[in-house]
C-alpha positions in Angstrom: 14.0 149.3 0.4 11.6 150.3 2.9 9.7 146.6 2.4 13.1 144.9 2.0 14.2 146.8 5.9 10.6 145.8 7.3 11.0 142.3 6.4 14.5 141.8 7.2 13.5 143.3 10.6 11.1 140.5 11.0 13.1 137.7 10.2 16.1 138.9 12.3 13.5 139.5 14.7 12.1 135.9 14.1 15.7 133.9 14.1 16.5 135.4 17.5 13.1 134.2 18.9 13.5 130.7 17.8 17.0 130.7 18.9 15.1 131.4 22.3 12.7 129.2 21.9 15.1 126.2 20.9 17.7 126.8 24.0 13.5 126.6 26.2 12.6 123.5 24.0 15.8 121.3 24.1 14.8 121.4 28.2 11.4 120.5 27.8 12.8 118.1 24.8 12.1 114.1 26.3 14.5 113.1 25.0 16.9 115.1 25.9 15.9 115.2 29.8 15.8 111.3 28.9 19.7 111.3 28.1 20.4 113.6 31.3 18.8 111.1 33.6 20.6 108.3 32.2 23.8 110.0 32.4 22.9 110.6 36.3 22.3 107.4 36.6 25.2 105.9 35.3 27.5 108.4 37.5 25.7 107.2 40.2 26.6 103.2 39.6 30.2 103.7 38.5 30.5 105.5 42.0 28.7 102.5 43.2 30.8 100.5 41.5 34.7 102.3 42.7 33.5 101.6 46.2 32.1 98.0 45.8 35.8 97.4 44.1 37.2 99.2 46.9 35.1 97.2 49.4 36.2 94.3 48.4 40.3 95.2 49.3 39.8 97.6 52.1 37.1 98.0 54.4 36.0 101.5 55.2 34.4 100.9 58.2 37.1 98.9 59.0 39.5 101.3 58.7 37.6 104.0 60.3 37.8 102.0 63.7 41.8 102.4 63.2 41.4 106.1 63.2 38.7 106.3 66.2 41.5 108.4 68.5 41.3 111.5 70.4 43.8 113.3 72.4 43.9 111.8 75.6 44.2 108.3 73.8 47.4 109.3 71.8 48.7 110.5 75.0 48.0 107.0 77.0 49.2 104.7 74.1 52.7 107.0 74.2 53.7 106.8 77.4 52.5 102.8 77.1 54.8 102.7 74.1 57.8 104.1 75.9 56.9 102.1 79.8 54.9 99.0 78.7 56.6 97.2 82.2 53.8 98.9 84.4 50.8 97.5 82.4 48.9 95.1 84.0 45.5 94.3 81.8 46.4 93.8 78.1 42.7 92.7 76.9 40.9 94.4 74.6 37.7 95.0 75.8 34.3 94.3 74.0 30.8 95.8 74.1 28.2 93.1 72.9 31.0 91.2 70.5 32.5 94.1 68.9 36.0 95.8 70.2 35.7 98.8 71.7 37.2 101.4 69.7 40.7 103.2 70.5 39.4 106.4 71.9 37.7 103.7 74.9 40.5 101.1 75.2 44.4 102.0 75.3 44.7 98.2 74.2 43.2 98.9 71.2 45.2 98.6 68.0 45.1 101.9 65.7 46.5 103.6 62.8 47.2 107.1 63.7 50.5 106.7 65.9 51.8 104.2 63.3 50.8 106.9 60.6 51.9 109.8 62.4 55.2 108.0 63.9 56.3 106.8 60.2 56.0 110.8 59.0 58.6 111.7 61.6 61.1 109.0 61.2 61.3 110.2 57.8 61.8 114.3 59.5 64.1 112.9 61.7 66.1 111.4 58.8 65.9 114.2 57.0 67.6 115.9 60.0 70.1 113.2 60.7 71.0 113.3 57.0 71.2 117.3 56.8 73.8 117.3 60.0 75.7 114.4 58.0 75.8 116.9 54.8 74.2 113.6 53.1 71.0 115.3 52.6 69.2 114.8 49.4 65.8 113.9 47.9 66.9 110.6 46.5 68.4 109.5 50.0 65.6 110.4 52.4 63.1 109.2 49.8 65.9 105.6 49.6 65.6 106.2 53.6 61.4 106.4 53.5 60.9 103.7 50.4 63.2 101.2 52.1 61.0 101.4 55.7 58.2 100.7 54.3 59.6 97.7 52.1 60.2 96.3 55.8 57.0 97.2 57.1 55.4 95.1 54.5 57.9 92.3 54.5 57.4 92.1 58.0 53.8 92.0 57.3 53.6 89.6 54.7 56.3 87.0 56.8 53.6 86.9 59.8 50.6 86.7 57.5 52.2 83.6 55.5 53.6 81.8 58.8 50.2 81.8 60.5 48.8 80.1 57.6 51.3 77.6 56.8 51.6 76.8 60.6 47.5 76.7 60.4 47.2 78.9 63.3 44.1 80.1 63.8 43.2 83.8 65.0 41.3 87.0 64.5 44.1 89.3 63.4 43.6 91.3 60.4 45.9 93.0 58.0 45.2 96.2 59.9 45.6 94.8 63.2 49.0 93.4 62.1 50.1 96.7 60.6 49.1 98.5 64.0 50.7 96.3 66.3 54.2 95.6 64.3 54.5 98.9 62.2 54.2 102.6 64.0 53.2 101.3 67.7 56.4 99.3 67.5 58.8 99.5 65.0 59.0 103.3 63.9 57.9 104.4 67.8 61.4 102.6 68.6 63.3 104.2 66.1 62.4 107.4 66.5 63.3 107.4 70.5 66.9 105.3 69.2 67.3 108.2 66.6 66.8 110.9 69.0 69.2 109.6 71.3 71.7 109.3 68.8 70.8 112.9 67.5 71.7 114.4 70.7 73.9 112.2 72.7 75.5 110.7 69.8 76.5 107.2 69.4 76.8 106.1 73.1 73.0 107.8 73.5 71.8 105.9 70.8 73.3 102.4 71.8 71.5 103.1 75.1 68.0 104.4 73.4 68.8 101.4 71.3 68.6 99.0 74.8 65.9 100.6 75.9 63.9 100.6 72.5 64.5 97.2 71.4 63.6 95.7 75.1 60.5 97.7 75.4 59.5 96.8 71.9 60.1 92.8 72.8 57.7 93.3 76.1 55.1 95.0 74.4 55.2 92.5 71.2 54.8 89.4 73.9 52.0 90.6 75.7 50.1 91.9 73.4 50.5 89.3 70.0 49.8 87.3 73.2 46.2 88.0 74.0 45.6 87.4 70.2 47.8 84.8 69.0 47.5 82.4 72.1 44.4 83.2 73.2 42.2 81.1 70.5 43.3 77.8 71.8 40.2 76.6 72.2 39.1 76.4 68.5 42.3 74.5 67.7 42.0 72.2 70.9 40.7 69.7 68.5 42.2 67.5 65.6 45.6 66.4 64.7 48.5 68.4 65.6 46.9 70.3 67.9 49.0 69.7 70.6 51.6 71.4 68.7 50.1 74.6 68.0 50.3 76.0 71.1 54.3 75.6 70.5 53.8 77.2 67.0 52.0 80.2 68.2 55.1 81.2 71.1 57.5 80.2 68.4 56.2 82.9 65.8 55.4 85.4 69.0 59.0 85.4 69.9 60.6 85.2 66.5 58.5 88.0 65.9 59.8 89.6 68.6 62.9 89.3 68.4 63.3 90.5 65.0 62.2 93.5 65.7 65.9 95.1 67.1 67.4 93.9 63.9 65.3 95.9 61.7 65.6 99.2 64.3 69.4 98.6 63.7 69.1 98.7 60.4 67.0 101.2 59.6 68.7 104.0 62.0 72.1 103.1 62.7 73.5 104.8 59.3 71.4 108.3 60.2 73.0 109.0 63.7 
């Protein structure tokens, strides 16, 4: 018994150093550190690979310029918004080829009102619905889906009429979101919303007016400096004299669509 505890000591004692030993040895093991690199490595390249994808649909860097804002920008690009009548210089200014970034220009197009001005339309439909007793999830998410439908119909109309009209400029996607979308359209609606909010339906026929004719003026001069301004990389080939026409025609078509879609968006929440 005494030979049978003795040795069963030591191979208890045995088994739990091994056990230690093999948890040490499968870190020194090659091949095991071998498999840990390799699945480091291939972490690495599929995260490589999601933002080479991503890349190749949306530009980050691209998209950060949007978002270059501070606080005394916002505040400049509102009060434009609302009185656009006393700007004079609607260029966007450049340092060494590149557009300066919003923070630097109030011409600059960005992201953050249109972002920022879509989020309260959809507060201030959820209001307008609530004093209606219409209020529901479905509806305001009906109200939020069917704004953004717009936003890229909108889009997509002024994308496929500069191509087919083969008018050349340097708007982008984002550009085109920035300068029809929340610096705009949802801008507009929310001062024609308020005014029907507290003045009811002759205060938001008036904010209406107001919205629709400062949205026109601010659509003109500023699709202006980018739509009509390349005229000297068309000046040449057949047609060209004609593309000047083509490029007011899709300025003020687009324009004066813009009232029809504030209409319809906002009329049925005041």
């Amino acid at each position: 018994m005494a030979a049978h505890g003795y040795f069963g000591g030591r191979a208890r004692g045995a088994s739990a150093g091994g056990g230690g030993g093999g948890a040490a040895d499968l870190f020194r093991d090659p091949v095991a550190s071998a498999a840990m690199m390799y699945g480091s490595s291939l972490a690495f390249q599929s995260k490589d690979m999601v933002n080479k994808e991503i890349s190749r649909f949306v530009s980050l860097n691209k998209l950060k310029y949007f978002f270059a804002v501070d606080t005394k920008y916002v505040l400049k690009k509102l009060l434009l918004l609302v009185f656009p009548y006393a700007q004079q210089d609607w260029e966007v200014r450049y340092h060494r080829d590149t557009p300066l970034t919003p923070r630097h220009d109030v011409n600059a197009p960005d992201l953050y009102i249109p972002l920022m001005a879509f989020l309260t339309y959809i507060l201030l439909a959820g209001m307008g619905l609530g004093i209606q007793r219409r209020f529901s999830p479905e509806v305001l998410g009906l109200c939020a889906s069917t704004a953004l439908v717009w936003v890229v119909i909108e889009v997509m109309a002024l994308l496929i009429s500069l191509y087919l009209l083969s008018v050349h400029s340097d708007l982008s996607t984002f550009d085109l979101l920035a300068y029809n979308v929340g610096s705009l359209l949802t801008m507009r609606m929310i001062l024609a919303m308020l005014g029907g909010l507290m003045f009811g339906r002759n205060g938001y026929f008036l904010s209406l007016a107001w919205a629709s004719c400062s949205l026109m003026y601010f659509i003109v001069r500023s699709l202006r400096m980018k739509i009509l301004s390349s005229l000297s990389s068309d000046s040449m080939g057949p047609g060209a004299s004609a593309k000047p026409q083509f490029r007011l025609y899709i300025t003020m078509a687009t324009a004066a669509f813009q009232p029809i879609i504030i209409y319809w968006l906002t009329s049925h929440l005041v």
